[in-house]
Every structure is written in structure tokens, then in C-alpha cells.
C-alpha positions, 0 to 999 in steps of 0.5 A: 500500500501507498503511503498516500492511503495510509494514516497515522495518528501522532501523539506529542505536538506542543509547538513547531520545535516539537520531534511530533511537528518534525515526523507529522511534516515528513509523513504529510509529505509522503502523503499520510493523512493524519490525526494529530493529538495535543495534550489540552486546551493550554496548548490548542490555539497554537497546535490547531494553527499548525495542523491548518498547515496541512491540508487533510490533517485533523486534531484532537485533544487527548491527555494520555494519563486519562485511560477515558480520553485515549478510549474516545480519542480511538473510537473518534479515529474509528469512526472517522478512518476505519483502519490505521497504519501508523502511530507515532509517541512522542511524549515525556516529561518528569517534575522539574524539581526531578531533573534539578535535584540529584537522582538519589533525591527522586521523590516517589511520585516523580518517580511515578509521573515520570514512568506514568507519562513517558513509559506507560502512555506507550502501552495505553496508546498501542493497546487502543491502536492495535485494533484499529490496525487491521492491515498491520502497521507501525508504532514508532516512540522517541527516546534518548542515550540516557536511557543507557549512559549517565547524562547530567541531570537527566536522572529519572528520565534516565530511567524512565527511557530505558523503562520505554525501550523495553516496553518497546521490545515487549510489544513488539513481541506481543504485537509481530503476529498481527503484523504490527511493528514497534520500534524507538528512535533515539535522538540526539539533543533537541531544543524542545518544550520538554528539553527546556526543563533539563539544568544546563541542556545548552552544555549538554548539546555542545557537547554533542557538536564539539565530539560527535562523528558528524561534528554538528547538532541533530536535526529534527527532521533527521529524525522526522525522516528515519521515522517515517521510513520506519512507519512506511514498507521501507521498515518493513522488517524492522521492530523491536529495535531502537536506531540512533539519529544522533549524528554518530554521537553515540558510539564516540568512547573517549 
């Protein structure tokens, strides 16, 4: 099947710099119509005026914390799509104080909101997607190095990420025999909403352009691309796995 006739469903659009805005661009490119979700009305103004940027893509509110509003959002996109090839989960967050104090300080509800937002929507989303994707279909999320490497003041996010990407491994498990592949992209550095909350992020992306392979930051829609390649046949057989769009700066040792 064409890209052209496929659609997808995104979850995570906060504002253009968003990965969300970067990977819906991409796949409106190549033809997908698209659902795109945003999490309330705080942010509504400024995610409807994107979505009018592409002609045949719709919105809808959902907070993924609230099993009821991820419920109707499914039944919304049953109604209107019938079927879906695609989804992409693009959310995370922890409690600011969680990424300022040190990891031994976790409280245990930031340790709970954190595995809440970031790992747990996953399974909730998949698990309202799979019987919509009744021709098979592709789940891609984002997730960064710190899920394996200590990275200052990453901390809980740190652990939840690697929370992420065995849920990504375990779905797919659970989700190969209906055709349904389930993959994490783990990029580098990015000037998002949710990065602006990490202490010293500004360190933390020069490093990566002062030592990584390709010598210069990530670009969002690098990771758009390796995202809509791993949602369309040109993924087709790929799943469980997390690949790298990180300029190289992962496999750098010393």
C-alpha cells in the first residue's frame, strides 16, 4: 500500500520545535493523512494553527494519563478512518524539581509521573491502536542515550527511557503476529518544550557538536525522516529495535 492511503495518528505536538511537528511534516509529505493529538486546551490555539498547515490533517485533544480520553480519542479515529497504519509517541516529561535535584533525591511520585507519562502512555496508546490496525502497521516512540549512559541531570528520565525501550521490545513481541511493528528512535539533543526543563541542556548539546562523528547538532527532521521510513514498507522488517539519529554521537568512547 501507498503511503498516500495510509494514516497515522501522532501523539506529542506542543509547538513547531516539537520531534511530533518534525515526523507529522515528513509523513504529510509522503502523503499520510493524519490525526494529530495535543495534550489540552493550554496548548490548542497554537497546535490547531499548525495542523491548518496541512491540508487533510485533523486534531484532537487527548491527555494520555486519562485511560477515558485515549478510549474516545480511538473510537473518534474509528469512526472517522476505519483502519490505521501508523502511530507515532512522542511524549515525556518528569517534575522539574526531578531533573534539578540529584537522582538519589527522586521523590516517589516523580518517580511515578515520570514512568506514568513517558513509559506507560506507550502501552495505553498501542493497546487502543492495535485494533484499529487491521492491515498491520507501525508504532514508532522517541527516546534518548540516557536511557543507557549517565547524562547530567537527566536522572529519572534516565530511567524512565530505558523503562520505554523495553516496553518497546515487549510489544513488539506481543504485537509481530498481527503484523504490527514497534520500534524507538533515539535522538540526539533537541531544543524542545520538554528539553527546556533539563539544568544546563545548552552544555549538554555542545557537547554533542564539539565530539560527535558528524561534528554538528541533530536535526529534527533527521529524525522526522528515519521515522517515517520506519512507519512506511521501507521498515518493513524492522521492530523491536531502537536506531540512533544522533549524528554518530553515540558510539564516540573517549
Amino acid at each position: 500500500m501507498s503511503d498516500a492511503k495510509k494514516t497515522a495518528v501522532i501523539f506529542g505536538l506542543a509547538n513547531k520545535r516539537s520531534i511530533a511537528w518534525a515526523i507529522a511534516k515528513k509523513l504529510h509529505e509522503a502523503g499520510w493523512r493524519l490525526a494529530i493529538t495535543y495534550q489540552n486546551g493550554r496548548l490548542e490555539l497554537e497546535a490547531k494553527d499548525l495542523i491548518a498547515e496541512m491540508p487533510g490533517a485533523s486534531g484532537f485533544m487527548c491527555d494520555v494519563t486519562k485511560d477515558d480520553e485515549i478510549a474516545r480519542l480511538f473510537e473518534d479515529l474509528k469512526t472517522r478512518y476505519g483502519v490505521l497504519h501508523g502511530l507515532v509517541h512522542s511524549v515525556g516529561f518528569a517534575p522539574p524539581d526531578e531533573l534539578k535535584n540529584p537522582f538519589l533525591n527522586t521523590t516517589r511520585e516523580g518517580f511515578r509521573i515520570a514512568h506514568d507519562i513517558s513509559v506507560y502512555s506507550l502501552i495505553a496508546v498501542a493497546r487502543g491502536a492495535a485494533p484499529l490496525m487491521t492491515a498491520g502497521g507501525a508504532i514508532v516512540t522517541l527516546t534518548y542515550y540516557g536511557s543507557e549512559k549517565v547524562v547530567p541531570n537527566y536522572n529519572v528520565m534516565g530511567v524512565a527511557k530505558a523503562a520505554l525501550e523495553a516496553c518497546v521490545r515487549y510489544l513488539a513481541a506481543d504485537l509481530g503476529p498481527k503484523n504490527i511493528r514497534v520500534n524507538a528512535i533515539s535522538a540526539g539533543p533537541a531544543r524542545t518544550l520538554s528539553s527546556s526543563a533539563i539544568r544546563d541542556f545548552h552544555s549538554m548539546a555542545h557537547e554533542v557538536e564539539q565530539r560527535a562523528p558528524l561534528r554538528r547538532a541533530m536535526r529534527n527532521e533527521e529524525v522526522g525522516g528515519m521515522a517515517a521510513a520506519l512507519l512506511s514498507d521501507l521498515g518493513s522488517g524492522v521492530t523491536g529495535q531502537t536506531v540512533y539519529v544522533d549524528v554518530g554521537y553515540s558510539i564516540v568512547g573517549m
